[in-house]
C-alpha positions as CSV (number, residue, x, y, z in Angstrom):
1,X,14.9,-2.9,-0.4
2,X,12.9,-2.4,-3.8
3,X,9.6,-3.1,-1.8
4,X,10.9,-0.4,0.9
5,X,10.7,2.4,-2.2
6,X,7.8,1.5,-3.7
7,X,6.2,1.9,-0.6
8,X,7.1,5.5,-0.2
9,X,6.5,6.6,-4.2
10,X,3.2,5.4,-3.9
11,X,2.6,6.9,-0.7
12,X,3.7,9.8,-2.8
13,X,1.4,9.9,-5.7
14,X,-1.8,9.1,-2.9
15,X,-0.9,12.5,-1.4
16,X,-0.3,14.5,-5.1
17,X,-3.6,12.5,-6.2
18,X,-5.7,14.1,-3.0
19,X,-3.5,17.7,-2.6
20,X,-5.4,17.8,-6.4
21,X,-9.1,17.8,-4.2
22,X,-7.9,20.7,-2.5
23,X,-9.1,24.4,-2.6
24,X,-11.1,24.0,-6.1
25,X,-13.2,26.6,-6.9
26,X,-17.3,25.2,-7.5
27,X,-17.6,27.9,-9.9
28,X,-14.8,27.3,-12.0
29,X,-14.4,23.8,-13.0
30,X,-12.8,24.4,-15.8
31,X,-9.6,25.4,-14.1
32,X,-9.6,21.8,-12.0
33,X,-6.8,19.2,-12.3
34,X,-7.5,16.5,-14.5
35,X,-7.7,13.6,-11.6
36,X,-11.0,16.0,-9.6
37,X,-12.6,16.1,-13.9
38,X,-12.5,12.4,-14.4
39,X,-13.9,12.0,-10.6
40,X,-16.1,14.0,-11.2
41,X,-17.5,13.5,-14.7
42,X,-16.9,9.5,-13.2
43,X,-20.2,10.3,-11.8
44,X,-22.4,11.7,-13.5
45,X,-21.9,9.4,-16.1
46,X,-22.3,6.6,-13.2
47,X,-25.9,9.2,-11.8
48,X,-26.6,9.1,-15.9
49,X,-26.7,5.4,-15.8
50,X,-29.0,4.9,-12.8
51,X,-31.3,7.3,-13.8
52,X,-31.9,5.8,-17.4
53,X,-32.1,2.4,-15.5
54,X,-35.3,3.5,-13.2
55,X,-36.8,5.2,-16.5
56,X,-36.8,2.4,-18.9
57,X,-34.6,-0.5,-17.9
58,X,-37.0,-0.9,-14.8
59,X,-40.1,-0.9,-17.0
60,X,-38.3,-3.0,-19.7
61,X,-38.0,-5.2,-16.7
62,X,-41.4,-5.3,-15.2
63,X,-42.4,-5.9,-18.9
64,X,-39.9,-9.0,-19.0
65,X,-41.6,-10.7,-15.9
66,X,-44.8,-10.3,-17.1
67,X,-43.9,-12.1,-20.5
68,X,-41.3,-14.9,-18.4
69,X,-45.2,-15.7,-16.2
70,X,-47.2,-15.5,-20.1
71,X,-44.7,-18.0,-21.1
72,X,-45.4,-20.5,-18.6
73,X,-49.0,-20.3,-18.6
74,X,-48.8,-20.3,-22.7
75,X,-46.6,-23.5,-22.0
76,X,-49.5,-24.6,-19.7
77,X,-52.5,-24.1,-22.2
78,X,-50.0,-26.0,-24.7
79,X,-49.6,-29.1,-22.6
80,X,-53.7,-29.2,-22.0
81,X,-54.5,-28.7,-25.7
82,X,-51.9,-31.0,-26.4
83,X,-53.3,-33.6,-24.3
84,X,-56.8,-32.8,-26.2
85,X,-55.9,-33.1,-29.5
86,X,-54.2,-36.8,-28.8
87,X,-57.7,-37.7,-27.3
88,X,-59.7,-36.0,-30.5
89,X,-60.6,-39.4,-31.7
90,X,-61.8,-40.5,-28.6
91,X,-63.8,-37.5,-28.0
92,X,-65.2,-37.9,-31.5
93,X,-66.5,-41.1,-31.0
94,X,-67.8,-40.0,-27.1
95,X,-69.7,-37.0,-28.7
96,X,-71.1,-39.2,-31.8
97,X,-72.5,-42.0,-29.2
98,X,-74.2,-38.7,-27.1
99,X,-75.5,-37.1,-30.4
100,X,-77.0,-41.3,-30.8
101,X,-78.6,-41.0,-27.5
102,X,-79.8,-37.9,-27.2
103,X,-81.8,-39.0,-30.6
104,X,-82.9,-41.9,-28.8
105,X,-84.5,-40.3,-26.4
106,X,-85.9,-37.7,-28.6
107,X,-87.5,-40.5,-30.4
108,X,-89.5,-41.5,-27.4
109,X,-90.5,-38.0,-26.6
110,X,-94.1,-37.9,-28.4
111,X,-95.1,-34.9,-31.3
112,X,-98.2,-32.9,-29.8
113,X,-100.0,-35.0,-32.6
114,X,-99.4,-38.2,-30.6
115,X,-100.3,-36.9,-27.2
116,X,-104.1,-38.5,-27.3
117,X,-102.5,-41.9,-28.8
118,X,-100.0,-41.6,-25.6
119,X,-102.8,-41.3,-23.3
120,X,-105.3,-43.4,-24.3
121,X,-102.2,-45.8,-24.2
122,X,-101.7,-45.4,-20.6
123,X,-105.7,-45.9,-19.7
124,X,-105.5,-49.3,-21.5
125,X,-102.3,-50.2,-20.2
126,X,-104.7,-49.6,-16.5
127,X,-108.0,-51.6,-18.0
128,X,-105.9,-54.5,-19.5
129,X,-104.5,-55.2,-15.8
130,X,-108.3,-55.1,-14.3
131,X,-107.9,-51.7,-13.2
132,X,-110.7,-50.0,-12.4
133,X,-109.7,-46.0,-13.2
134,X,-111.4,-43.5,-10.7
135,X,-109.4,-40.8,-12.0
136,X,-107.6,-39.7,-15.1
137,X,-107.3,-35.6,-15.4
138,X,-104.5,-34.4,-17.9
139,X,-103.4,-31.2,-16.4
140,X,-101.9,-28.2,-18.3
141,X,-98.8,-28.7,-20.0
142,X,-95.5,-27.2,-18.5
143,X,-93.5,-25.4,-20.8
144,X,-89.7,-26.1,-20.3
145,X,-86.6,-24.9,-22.8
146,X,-87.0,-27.6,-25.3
147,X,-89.9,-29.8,-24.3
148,X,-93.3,-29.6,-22.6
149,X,-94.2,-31.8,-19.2
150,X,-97.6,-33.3,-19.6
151,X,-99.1,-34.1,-15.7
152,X,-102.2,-36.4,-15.3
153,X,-103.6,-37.4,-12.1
154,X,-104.5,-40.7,-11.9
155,X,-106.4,-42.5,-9.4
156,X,-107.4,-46.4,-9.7
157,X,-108.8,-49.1,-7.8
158,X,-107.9,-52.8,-8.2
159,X,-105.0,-55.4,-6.4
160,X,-101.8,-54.8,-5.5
161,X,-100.2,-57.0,-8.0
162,X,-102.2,-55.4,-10.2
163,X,-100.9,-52.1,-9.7
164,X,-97.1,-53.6,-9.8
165,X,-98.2,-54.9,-13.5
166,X,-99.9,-51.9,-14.1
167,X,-96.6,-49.6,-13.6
168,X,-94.4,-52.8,-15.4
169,X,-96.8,-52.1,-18.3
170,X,-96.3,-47.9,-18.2
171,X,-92.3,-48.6,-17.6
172,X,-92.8,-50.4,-20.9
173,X,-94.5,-47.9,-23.4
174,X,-92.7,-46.9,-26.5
175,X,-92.5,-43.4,-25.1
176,X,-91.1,-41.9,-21.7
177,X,-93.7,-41.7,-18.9
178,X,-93.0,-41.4,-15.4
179,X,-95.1,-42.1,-12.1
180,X,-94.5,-40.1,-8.5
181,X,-96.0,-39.5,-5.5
182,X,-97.7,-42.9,-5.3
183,X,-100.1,-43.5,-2.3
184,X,-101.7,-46.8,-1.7
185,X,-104.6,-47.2,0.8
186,X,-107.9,-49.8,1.3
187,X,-110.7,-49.1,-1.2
188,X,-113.6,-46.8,0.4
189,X,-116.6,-48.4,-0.9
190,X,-119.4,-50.7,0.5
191,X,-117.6,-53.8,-0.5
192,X,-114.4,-53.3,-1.3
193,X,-113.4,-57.0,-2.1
194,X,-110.0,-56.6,-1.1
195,X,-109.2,-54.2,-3.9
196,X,-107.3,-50.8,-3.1
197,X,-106.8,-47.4,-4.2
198,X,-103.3,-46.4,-5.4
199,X,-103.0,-42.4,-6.4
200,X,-100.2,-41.5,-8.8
201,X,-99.2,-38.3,-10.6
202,X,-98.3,-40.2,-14.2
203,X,-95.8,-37.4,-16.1
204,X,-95.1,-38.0,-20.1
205,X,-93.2,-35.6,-21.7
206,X,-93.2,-34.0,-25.4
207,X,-90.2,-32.2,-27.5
208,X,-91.7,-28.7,-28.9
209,X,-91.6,-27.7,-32.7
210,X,-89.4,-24.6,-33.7
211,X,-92.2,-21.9,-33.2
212,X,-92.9,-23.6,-30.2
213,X,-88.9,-23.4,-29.1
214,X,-88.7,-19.7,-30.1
215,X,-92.0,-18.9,-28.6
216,X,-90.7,-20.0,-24.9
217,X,-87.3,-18.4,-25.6
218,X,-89.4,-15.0,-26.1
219,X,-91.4,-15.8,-22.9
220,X,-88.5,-16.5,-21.2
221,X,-86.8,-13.3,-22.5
222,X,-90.0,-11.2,-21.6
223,X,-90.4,-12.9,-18.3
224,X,-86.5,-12.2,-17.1
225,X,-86.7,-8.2,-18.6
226,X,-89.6,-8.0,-16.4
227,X,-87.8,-9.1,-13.2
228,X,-85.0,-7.2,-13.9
229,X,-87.5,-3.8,-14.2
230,X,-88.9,-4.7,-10.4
């Protein structure tokens, strides 16, 4: 029985709570029962809230993604440089033994000074295998970033053995010389006694002084304004 007049109280109130919506006046909400105020100023507080969300709580939140996907790549770049740092040692000593090669090489690359000594070296390495030189024409150097290419065409006559010393011998010079293009064929000559001809383009190779260094970084410079004018 108690649940029987509950029932009809609160059907009650539901029907005083709504006969309070009825017949108010736009213009005068002053005069309004209290329930159709608190409904009402219910929401514009709840409009207030939604606007201020999409005029800073959504930028706040665009800005909060953007940091949340800078974290992780920041935790990224940590790992990697992480990862560098426990190899640093090992890295040292790789970049030391480079530094020791590079100065290797650059040992073996002649001064302009010793260019003459280099190439009279090659011709004698040719006459002290019985080579018989038909040809031996340095051409002009060819200026690179940091070191100058010295071609020489070289054409000699003698055995094939000869020849295989011959290169052994240029392999085994104190400084870097290389030989391309080779082309063997029978000697043209009245009696060739079994020798042959072998052609060879013979390249040694020189580092450049500093005024040489700046002078191709100038040309090089010039050369690339130039382009970039056409």
């Amino acid at each position: 029985m108690a649940e029987q007049a509950i029932k009809p109280d609160m059907a009650k109130r539901l029907q005083s709570a709504l006969e309070q919506f009825k017949g108010l006046d736009p213009n005068k909400p002053e005069n309004w029962p209290l329930l159709p105020k608190l409904a009402v100023g219910g929401l514009l507080a709840l409009s207030t809230l939604v606007g201020i969300y999409f005029l800073v709580l959504s930028d706040e939140q665009a800005r909060l993604e953007s940091e949340i996907a800078n974290e992780e790549k920041l935790k990224a770049d940590f790992v990697a440089k992480a990862a560098t740092a426990a190899n640093l040692p090992e890295l040292r000593k790789q970049k030391s033994q480079v530094e020791e090669y590079v100065s290797q090489l650059e040992k073996q690359l002649p001064a302009k000074a010793e260019m003459d000594a280099l190439l009279s070296d090659i011709n004698q390495a040719g006459v002290g295998r019985g080579l018989q030189f038909e040809l031996f024409k340095p051409s002009s150097e060819v200026i690179k970033d940091y070191y100058a290419e010295q071609p020489i065409a070289l054409k000699v006559a003698g055995r094939y053995h000869d020849f295989g010393a011959f290169v052994s011998d240029v392999s085994n010079l104190s400084r870097i010389v290389t030989l391309h293009n080779f082309q063997i064929a029978p000697y043209q000559a009245k009696d060739p006694g079994g020798l042959l001809m072998m052609e060879s383009i013979a390249r040694t190779y020189r580092y450049l002084d500093p005024s040489e260094v700046a002078q191709a970084a100038k040309a090089k410079a010039a050369a690339k304004a130039a382009g970039a004018k056409k």
